[in-house]
N, C-alpha and C positions, 0 to 999 in steps of 0.2 A: 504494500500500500504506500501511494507517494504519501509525502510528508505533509502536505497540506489538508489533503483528505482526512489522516488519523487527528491529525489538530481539529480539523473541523467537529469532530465527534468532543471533543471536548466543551463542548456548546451545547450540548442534548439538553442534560439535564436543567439549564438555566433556561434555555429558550424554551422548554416546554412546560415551564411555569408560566411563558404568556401565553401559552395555548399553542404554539408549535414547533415542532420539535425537527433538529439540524443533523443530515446527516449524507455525506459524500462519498463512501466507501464501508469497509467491512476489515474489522482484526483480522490478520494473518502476521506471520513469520517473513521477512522482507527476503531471508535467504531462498525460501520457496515462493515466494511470491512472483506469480507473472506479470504483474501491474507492477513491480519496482519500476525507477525511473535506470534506463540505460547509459551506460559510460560513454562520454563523446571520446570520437575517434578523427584523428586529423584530414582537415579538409585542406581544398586546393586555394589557397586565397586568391579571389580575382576582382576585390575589390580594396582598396582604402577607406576606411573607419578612421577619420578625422576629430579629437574631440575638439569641440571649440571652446568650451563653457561646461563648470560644473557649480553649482549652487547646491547649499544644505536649505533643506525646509523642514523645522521642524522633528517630529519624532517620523515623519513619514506616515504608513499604516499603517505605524501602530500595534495591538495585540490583536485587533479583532479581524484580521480577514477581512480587510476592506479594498475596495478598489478605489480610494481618490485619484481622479485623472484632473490633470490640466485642462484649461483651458487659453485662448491664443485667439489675437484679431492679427490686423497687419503686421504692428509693429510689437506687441506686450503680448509677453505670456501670463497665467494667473495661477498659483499653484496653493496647494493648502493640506494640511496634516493633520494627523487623527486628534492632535493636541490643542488646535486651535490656532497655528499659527498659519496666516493666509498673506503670500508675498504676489508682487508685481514686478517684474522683470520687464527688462527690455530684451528682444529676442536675440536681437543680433550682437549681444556681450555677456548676458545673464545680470547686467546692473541691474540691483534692485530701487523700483522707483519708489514703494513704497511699501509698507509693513503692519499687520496688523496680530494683537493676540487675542483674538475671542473666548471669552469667560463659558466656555462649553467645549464637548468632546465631539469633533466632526468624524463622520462615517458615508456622507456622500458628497459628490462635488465633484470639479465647479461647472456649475450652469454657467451661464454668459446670454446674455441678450443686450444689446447694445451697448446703454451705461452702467447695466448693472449683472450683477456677478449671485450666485442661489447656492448656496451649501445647505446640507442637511446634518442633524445632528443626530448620536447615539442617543439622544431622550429622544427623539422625534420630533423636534422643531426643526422647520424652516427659517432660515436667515435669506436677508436680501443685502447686500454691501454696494457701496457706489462703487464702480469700478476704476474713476480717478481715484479717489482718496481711502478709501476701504473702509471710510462712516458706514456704521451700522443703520441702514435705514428702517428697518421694522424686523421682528421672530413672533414668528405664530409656531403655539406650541399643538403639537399633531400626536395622534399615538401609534408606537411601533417606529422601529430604527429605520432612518432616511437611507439605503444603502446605493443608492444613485443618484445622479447629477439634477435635480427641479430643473425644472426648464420652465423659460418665462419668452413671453410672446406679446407683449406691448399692452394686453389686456389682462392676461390671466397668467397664472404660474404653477405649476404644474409636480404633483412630487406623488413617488411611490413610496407604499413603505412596509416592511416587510411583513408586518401583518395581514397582507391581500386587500391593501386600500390603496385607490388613486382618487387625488385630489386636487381640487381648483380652486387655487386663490385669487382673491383680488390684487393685483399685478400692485398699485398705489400704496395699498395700505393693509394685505397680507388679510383679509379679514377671507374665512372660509366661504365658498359659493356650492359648492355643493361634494358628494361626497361617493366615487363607486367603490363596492366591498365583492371580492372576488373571493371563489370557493376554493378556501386554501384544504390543500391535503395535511394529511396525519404527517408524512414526512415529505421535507424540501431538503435542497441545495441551501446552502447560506448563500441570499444573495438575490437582488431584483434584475430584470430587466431596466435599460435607462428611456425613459418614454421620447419619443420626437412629438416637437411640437411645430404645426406648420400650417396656416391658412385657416384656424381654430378650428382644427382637428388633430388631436391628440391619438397617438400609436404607441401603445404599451402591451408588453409579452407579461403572462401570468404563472404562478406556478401548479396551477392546471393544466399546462399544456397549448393555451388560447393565445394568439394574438386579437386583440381588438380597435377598431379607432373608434373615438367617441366624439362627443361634439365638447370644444375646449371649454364654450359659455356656459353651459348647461348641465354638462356630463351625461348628457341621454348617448345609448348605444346606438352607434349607426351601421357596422355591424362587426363579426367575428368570426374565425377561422381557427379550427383546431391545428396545432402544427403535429403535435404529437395525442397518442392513448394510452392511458393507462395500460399496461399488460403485466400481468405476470404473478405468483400467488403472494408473497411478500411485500409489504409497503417500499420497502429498498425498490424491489423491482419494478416498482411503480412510477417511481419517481420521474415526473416529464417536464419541469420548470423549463420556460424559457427567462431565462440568466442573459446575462451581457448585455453587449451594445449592439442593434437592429442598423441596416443601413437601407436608406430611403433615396431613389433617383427616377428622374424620370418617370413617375408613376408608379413607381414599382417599388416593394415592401419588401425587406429578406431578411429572414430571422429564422435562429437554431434553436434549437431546444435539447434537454439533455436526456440520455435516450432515445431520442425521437428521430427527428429530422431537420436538414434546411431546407425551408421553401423559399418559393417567389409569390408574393403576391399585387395583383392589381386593384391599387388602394383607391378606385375610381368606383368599382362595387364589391369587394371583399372577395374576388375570384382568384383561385391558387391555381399559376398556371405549371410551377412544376413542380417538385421536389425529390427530396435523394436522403437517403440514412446516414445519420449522422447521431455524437451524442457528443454536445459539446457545452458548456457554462460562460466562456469566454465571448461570443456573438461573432458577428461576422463584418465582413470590410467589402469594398468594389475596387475594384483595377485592372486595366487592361483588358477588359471585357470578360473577367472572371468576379466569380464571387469566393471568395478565401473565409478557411473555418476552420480552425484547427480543434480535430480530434479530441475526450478525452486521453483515447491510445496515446497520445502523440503526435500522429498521423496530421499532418497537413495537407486541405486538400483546393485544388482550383475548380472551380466549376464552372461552364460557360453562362453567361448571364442568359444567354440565348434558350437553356434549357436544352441545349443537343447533350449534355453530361459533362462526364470528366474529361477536362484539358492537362491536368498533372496530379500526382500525391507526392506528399515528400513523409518518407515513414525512419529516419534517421534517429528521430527525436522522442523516441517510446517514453512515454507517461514519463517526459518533463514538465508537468503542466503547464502547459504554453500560452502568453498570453494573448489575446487578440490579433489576427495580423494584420498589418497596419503597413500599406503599397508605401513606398518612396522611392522616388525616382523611378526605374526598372526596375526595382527589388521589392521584396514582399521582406517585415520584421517581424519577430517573434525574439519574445522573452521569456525563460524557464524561469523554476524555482531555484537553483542555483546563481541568478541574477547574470546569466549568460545572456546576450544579445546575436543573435541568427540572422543573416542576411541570404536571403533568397530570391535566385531570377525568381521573376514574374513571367516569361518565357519557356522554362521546362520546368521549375523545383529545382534545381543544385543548389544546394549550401551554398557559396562563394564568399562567406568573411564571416568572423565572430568575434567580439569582444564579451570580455567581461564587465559589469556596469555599478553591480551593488550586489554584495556577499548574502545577502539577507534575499534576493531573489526580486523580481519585478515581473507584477501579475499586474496591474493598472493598466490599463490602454495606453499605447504611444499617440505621438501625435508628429505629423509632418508636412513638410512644405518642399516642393521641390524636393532638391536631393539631401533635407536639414532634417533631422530626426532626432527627437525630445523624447526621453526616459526617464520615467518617475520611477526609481527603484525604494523598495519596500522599508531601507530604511530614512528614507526623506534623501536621497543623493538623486538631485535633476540636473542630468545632463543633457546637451545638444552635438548630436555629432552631423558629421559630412559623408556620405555618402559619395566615392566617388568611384570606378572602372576602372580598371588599369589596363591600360594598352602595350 
């Protein structure tokens, strides 16, 4: 059993005093275990991993299994830790512009919508911060841990929380507008989906197995899609959360679920026009005309957006818990529990470059631009490296 799974069982018995209960794997001996994670083996390097910038934020994520990711407009990044500390950087140095410590223990984040910035806390408040100066503009307190990024949309703002609730704030002054309660199972994954907010309809994965859009003002369902079914006679085996981050283009909706599958769906009337098996927590990414989803196995794999199938796997990387892969430049990232960094064509799957980034491991979403790629490693170490080909 990888390392983060046996940790996550350490969570059972506390989280099922709120009524539900955390579990990502099953005791075994790591000697016989076939899910141990695999020893890397040397690759051919054919790129340069330039760092530019390394900034400390913080405790990072902290004790809890958390995902805080970054977020980033042209110029600022926005980054924030489980402890309350929330910086603003300038991208192109990691100067920090500005600094703040919030009197709470963060567990989701950071939203971003123009001037302002949405973290969510381990009691379950929402925070709204200016994104110049990092004033505290309003905290609405919610129940159940915020473990994804709120997302705000000019009118309303929007946050999951691990309790099987999605909620609508009023964007101004944080005041609750209405409220949906989704049919959470006996056992989950530790961990939400991050909802997309866009044209005031709101896209969020459940840990049912459901993606749904709802309407952002209102929170009436407008409709749903199962991605994945329960099967199997054990609640373990049941388990079909969609976890991660969902990616939205062109009309089209892609999200994985664990156990289950990735689909595509057409968010014009909730029609799924393909899908393929898959069992992943981490979500999914676009590029190159693929969709990218990496494995619980390990396994990373490309899909064509197209729905003709598989364009590549890359199976190197056995139950490294890898995080979301995140395209830059030509190459597709991923980051284990080892805090290892994988550079991968986006053309066939070959490895072609690795660094190490943070000893503690980096499960957070990356984020990039061009060929600039930002790593939040798990213990508050954000770096920016360069991406470059060698000829």
């Amino acid at each position: 059993m990888s390392p983060v799974y046996r940790f996550t069982l350490v969570f059972l018995a506390a989280v099922a005093l709120a009524g539900c209960s955390t579990v990502s794997g099953w005791f075994a001996d790591d000697d016989d275990d076939p899910t141990a994670p695999v020893e890397l083996t040397d690759i051919e390097e054919k790129v340069t991993i330039r760092k530019l910038w390394s900034v400390g934020v913080g405790d990072g994520q902290g004790e809890g299994l958390y995902r805080i990711t970054p977020a980033m407009t042209d110029d600022s990044l926005y980054a924030a830790s489980s402890d309350g500390r929330v910086l603003a950087l300038s991208r192109e140095r990691g100067k920090t512009l500005w600094k703040t410590d919030l009197d709470t223990d963060l567990s989701g984040g950071v939203g971003l919508h123009e001037d302002s910035l949405f973290l969510g806390s381990s009691e379950g408040a929402v925070l709204r911060l200016d994104a110049q100066s990092g004033e505290l503009l309003w905290s609405t307190q919610l129940r159940g841990e915020v473990l994804a990024p709120p997302q705000g949309g000019g009118r309303v703002v929007v946050a999951q929380t691990y309790d099987g609730k999605l909620q609508g704030l009023d964007y101004d002054s944080g005041e609750l507008l209405w409220t949906y309660d989704s049919n959470v199972p006996v056992l989950t994954v530790r961990g939400t989906s991050t909802p997309i907010l866009l044209d005031n309809v709101v896209y969020a994965g459940f840990a049912n197995g459901r993606v749904m859009a709802l309407d952002a003002r209102s929170g009436a369902v407008n409709w749903e899609i199962r991605v994945a079914i329960s099967q199997g006679r054990s609640e373990i085996e049941r388990i079909v959360d969609v976890d991660g981050s969902m990616a939205l283009s062109a009309g089209e909706l892609y999200a994985a679920s664990y156990q289950g599958r990735v689909v595509a769906i057409d968010v014009r009337g909730g029609r799924k026009l393909w899908q393929q098996d898959v069992s992943s927590v981490s979500g999914v990414s676009l590029g190159f005309g693929n969709v990218y989803v990496a494995d619980e196995d390990g396994t990373v794999f490309a899909y064509q957006r197209t729905g003709a199938g598989l364009r590549w796997s890359q199976g190197a990387l056995g139950y490294r818990e890898l995080s979301r892969p995140t395209p830059v430049s030509s190459y597709v990232a991923v980051a284990d529990f080892e805090g290892y960094l994988h550079i991968i064509s986006q053309v066939d799957g070959e490895i072609v470059g690795r660094v190490r980034v943070d000893g503690d491991g980096a499960r957070a979403d990356m984020l990039s631009d061009g060929n600039v790629l930002y790593v939040f490693g798990n213990s508050g170490k954000l770096v920016a490296y360069e991406i470059t080909g060698r000829t």
